[in-house]
C-alpha positions in Angstrom: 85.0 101.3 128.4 86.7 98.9 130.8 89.0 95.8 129.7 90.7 93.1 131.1 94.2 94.0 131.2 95.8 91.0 132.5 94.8 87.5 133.4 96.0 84.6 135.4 95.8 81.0 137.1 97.1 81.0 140.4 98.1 79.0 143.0 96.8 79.2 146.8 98.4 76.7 148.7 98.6 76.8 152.3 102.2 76.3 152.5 103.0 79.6 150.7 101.6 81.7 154.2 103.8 79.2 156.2 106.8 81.3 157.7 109.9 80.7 156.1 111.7 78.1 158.8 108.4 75.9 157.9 108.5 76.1 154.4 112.1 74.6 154.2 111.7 72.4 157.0 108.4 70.5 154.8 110.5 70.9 151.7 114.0 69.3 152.1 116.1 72.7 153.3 114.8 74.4 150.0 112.3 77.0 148.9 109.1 76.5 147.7 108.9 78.0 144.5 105.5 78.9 144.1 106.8 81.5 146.7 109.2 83.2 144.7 107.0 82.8 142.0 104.2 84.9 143.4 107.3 87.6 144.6 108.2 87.9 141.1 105.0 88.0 139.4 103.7 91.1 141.8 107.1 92.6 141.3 106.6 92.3 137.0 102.7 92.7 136.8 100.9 93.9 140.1 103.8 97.0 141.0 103.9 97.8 137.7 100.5 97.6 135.5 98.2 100.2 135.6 94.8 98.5 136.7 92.4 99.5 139.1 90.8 96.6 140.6 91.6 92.7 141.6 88.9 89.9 140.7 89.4 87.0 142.0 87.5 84.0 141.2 87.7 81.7 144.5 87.6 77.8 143.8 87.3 77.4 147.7 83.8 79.4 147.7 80.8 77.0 146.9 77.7 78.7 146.1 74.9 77.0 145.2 71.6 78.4 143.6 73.2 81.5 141.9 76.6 83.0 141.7 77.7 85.6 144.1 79.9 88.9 143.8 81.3 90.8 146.5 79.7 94.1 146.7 81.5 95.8 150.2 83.1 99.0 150.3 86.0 97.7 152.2 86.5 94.3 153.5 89.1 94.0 156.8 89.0 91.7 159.4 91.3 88.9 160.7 91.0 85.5 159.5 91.6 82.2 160.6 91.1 79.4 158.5 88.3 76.1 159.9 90.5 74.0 157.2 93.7 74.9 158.5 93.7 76.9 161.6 97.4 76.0 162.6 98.8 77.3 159.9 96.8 79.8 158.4 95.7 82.2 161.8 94.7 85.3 162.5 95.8 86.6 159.3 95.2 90.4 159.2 93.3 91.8 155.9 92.3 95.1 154.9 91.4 96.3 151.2 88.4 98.4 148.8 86.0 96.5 147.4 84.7 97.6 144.1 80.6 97.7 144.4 80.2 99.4 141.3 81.9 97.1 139.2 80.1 94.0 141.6 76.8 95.7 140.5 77.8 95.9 136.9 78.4 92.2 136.3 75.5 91.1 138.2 73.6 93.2 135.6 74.6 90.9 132.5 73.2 88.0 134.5 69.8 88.1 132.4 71.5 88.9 129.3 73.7 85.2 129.7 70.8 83.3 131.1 72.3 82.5 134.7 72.0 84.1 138.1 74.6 86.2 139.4 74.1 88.7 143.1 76.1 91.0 144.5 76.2 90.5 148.5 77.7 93.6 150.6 77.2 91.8 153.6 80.2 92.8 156.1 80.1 89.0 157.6 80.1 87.4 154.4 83.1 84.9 154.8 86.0 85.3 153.1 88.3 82.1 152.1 92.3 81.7 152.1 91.9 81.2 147.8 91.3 84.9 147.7 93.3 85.9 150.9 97.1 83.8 150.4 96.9 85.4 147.2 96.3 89.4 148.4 98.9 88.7 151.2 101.4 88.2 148.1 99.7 90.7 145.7 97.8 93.1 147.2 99.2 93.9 150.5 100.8 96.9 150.3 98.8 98.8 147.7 95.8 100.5 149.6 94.4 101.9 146.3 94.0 98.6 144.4 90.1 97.2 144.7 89.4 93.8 145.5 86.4 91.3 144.8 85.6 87.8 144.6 83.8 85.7 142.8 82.7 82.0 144.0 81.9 78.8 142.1 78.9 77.3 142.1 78.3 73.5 142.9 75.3 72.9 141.1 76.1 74.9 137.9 78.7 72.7 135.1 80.8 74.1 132.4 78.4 75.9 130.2 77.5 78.0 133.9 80.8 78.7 134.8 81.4 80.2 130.9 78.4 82.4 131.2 79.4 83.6 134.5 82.6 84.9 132.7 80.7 86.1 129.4 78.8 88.0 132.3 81.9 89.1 134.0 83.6 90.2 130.6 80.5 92.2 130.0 80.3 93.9 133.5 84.0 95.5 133.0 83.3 96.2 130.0 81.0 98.6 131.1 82.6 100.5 133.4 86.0 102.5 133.5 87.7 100.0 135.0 90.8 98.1 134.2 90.9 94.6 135.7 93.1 91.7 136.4 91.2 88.9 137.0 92.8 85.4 138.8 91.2 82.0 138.3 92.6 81.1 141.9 92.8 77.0 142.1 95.2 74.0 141.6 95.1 72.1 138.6 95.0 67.9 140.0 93.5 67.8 143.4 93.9 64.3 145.2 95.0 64.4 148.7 97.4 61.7 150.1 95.7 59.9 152.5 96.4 61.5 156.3 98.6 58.6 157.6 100.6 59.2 154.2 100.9 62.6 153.6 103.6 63.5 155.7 105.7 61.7 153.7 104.7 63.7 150.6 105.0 67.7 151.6 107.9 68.4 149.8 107.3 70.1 146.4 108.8 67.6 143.9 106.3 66.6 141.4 107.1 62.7 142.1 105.1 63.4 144.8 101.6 64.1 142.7 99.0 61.8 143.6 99.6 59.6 140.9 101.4 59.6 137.0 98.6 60.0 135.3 97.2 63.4 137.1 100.9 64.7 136.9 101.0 63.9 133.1 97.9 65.7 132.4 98.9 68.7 134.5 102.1 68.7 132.6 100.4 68.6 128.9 97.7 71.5 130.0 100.3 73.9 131.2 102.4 73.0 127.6 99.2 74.4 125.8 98.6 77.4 128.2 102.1 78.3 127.6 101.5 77.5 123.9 98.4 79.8 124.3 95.8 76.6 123.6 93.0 77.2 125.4 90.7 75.3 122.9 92.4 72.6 123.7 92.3 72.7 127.4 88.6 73.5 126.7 87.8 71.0 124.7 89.7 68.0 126.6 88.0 68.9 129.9 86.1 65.3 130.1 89.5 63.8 130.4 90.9 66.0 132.6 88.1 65.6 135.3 88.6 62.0 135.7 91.9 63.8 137.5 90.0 65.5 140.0 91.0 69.2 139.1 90.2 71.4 142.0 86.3 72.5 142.0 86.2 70.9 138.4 88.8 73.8 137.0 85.3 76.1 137.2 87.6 78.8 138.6 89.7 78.5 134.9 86.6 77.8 132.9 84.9 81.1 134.4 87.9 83.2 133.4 88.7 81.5 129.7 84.5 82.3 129.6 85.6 86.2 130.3 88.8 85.7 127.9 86.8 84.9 124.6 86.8 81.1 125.6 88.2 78.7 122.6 88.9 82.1 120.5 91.3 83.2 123.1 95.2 82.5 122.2 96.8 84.5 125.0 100.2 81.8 125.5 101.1 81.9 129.9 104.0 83.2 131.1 105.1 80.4 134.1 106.0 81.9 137.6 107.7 79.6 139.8 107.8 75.8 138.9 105.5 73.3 138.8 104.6 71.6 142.4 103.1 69.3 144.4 101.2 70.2 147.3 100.4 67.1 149.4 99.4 65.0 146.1 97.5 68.1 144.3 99.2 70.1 140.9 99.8 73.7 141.4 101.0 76.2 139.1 101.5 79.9 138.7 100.4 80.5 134.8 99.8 84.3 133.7 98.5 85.4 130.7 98.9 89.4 129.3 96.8 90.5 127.4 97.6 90.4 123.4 97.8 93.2 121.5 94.5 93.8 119.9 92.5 91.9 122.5 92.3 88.4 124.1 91.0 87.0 120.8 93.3 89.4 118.5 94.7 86.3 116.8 91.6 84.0 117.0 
């Protein structure tokens, strides 16, 4: 029987790919530290865990009359991004895909009432939420599986939590052991273009406004205080902050992690930061003793 062995919402930012002279130069001479961050998170989790295979669930992949799973046997390529093609370019890829466990989920689609496909189509796009984060993560070990999973911009928050009911029951199973990363920023406002230069560095002062950066702040206080009801149950509130895709890349994993039941408190790696008005955080969540709902 497969299991989720670890868990975690992650930032993509563009700026985290940027070579190092750029990243100081944006930022005021200093690191960014969602860059360390992701250094010391593969370093404690992905070097060390045992776990077989990567799902990612990719807030910058818009479905929209069913879900989709990649299904390949390998996915490699070079990719260059349409939002960003200065900065992200290029970028070389190469990893296993996991059909079997693609196939799996899809299976549980009828059982959760939603639609879910796997697509082993070699041309299928791939999107920097997945990549930035296998460039930190999974570079380097050939034997680790990656998928993706995208959002879906017709389905809400009931949707997005059976797509992860569906994904929980999909590794279940299988053999395998998964981590699974809700890959997405928390507030997502943009500075307007004729402004934003003036707000790349990473300081929070620079979030799009108070309110947004307060309500980033009080979620990642009850991840770290394991409070996923709470952040599931506030949800209304939050979205008048714009969180990236609607936070469906969080809702699908809390749907996989037992939802309101789950109690699993974040480990932070990195700070928090702004990225050109938009929250980002690094929060990971291992998985309790017992189970994701042990303590429910």
């Amino acid at each position: 029987m497969g299991e989720i062995v670890g868990a975690g919402l992650l930032a993509h930012v563009p700026t985290i790919v940027l070579p190092l002279e750029d990243r100081l130069d944006i930022n005021e001479g200093k690191e960014i530290s969602l860059v360390t961050g992701l250094q010391q998170l593969r370093e404690d989790v992905f070097e060390t865990l045992d776990y077989d295979t990567v799902v990612v669930l990719d807030s910058h992949w818009a479905t929209t009359v069913e879900f989709v799973v990649t299904a390949q046997n390998r996915r490699a390529g070079l990719f260059t991004s349409e939002e960003l093609p200065r900065g992200m370019c290029r970028m070389p890829y190469d990893f296993p895909g996991d059909p079997e466990l693609a196939q799996a989920i899809a299976s549980f689609a009828d059982k959760h009432d939603t639609w879910i496909t796997p697509i082993d189509d070699d041309y299928l796009p791939i999107y920097y939420a997945t990549l930035n984060l296998w460039k930190f993560l999974g570079e380097g070990l050939p034997d680790k599986r990656w998928i993706t999973i995208g959002v879906c911009q017709t389905g809400d928050m009931e949707d997005h939590l059976r797509l992860g009911r569906a994904l929980a029951d999909g590794i279940a199973a299988t053999d395998r052991k998964v981590l699974v990363i809700a890959s997405g920023a928390m507030s997502h406002t943009f500075w307007p273009l004729r402004e934003l230069r003036s707000h790349e560095a990473s300081d929070p002062v620079h979030i799009r406004t108070p309110e947004a950066r307060d309500a980033d702040y009080e979620r990642i206080a009850w991840f770290i205080q394991g409070r996923h009801d709470k952040v599931l149950q506030t949800m209304p509130d939050f979205w008048k902050h714009k969180p990236e895709a609607k936070f469906f890349h969080y809702i699908m994993l809390a749907g996989a992690l037992g939802e309101e039941r789950c109690t699993a408190p974040a480990r932070q790696y990195g700070e928090y930061e702004n990225a050109i008005g938009t929250g980002q955080a690094h929060l990971w969540f291992d998985r309790p003793q017992g189970g994701w709902t042990a303590n429910a």
